[in-house]
N, C-alpha and C positions, 0 to 999 in steps of 0.2 A: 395413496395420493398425498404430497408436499402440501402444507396449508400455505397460503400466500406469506410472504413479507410482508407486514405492515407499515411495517419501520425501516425501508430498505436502506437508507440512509445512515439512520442509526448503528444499524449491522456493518455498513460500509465501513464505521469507524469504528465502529470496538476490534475488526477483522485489522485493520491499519494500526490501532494500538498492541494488538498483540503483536504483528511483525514487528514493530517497533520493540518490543519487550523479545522478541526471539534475536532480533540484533542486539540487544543489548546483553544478551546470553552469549553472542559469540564475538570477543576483542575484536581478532581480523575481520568479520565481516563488520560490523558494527566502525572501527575506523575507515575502512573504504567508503561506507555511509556518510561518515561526517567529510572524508576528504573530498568527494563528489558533491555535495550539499552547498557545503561551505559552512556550516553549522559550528560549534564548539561545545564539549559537554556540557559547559556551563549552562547553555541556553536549549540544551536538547529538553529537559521534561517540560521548562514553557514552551516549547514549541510543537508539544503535542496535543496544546487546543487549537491549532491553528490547522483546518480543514486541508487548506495546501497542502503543508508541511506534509501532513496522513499522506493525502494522494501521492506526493514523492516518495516517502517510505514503501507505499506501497509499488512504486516504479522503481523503484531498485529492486525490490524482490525479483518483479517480474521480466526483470533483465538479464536474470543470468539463470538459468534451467536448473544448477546444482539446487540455487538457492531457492528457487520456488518448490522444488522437490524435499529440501530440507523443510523448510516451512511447513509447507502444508505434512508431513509426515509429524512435524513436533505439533501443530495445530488441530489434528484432525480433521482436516479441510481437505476437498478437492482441488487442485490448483483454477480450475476453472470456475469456482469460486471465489479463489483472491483476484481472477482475473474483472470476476462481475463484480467484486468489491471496488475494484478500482475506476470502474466502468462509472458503476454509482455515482463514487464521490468527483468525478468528471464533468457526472449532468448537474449534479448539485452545482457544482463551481461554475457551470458555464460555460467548460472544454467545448468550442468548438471544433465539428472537424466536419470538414466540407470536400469533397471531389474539384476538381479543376477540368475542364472542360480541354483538352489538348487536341488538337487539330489534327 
């Protein structure tokens, strides 16, 4: 039996700092990251205490299958992992997401 998260939050971001640390192992992906961002190296390692920032780091992962695949393989993670990582740092933030009622 998994013991609970305690700290699911916490986990959310260390899980977002390490993507961010596996993008910054690979040039190409790691520039596609900054060119979708809008970011610049300069301002990339202050911008990983900034909760947001994680959450997008971790939405580029989960955008594109190779790289979720590569990740969680150099991670040791299940990708459905980085998925509830991202899930996390969402409720933290506030992420609403609500149905629409369509006729």
């Amino acid at each position: 039996m998994k013991k609970p998260v305690h700290k699911p939050r916490e986990v959310a971001e260390i899980v977002a700092v390490q993507a961010l640390s596996f993008l910054a192992g690979e040039p190409e992906r790691l520039g596609a990251f900054l060119a979708e961002s809008g970011i610049g190296p300069e301002t990339l390692r202050s911008s990983a205490a900034d909760p947001h920032f994680l959450a997008s780091v971790l939405d580029f992962i989960l955008s594109d299958d190779a790289t979720v695949k590569a990740f969680a393989a150099a991670s040791n993670l299940h990708p459905t992992n980085i998925a509830a990582a991202r899930q996390v740092l969402g409720e933290a933030l506030g992420d609403q997401h609500w149905d629409r009622d369509v006729p």
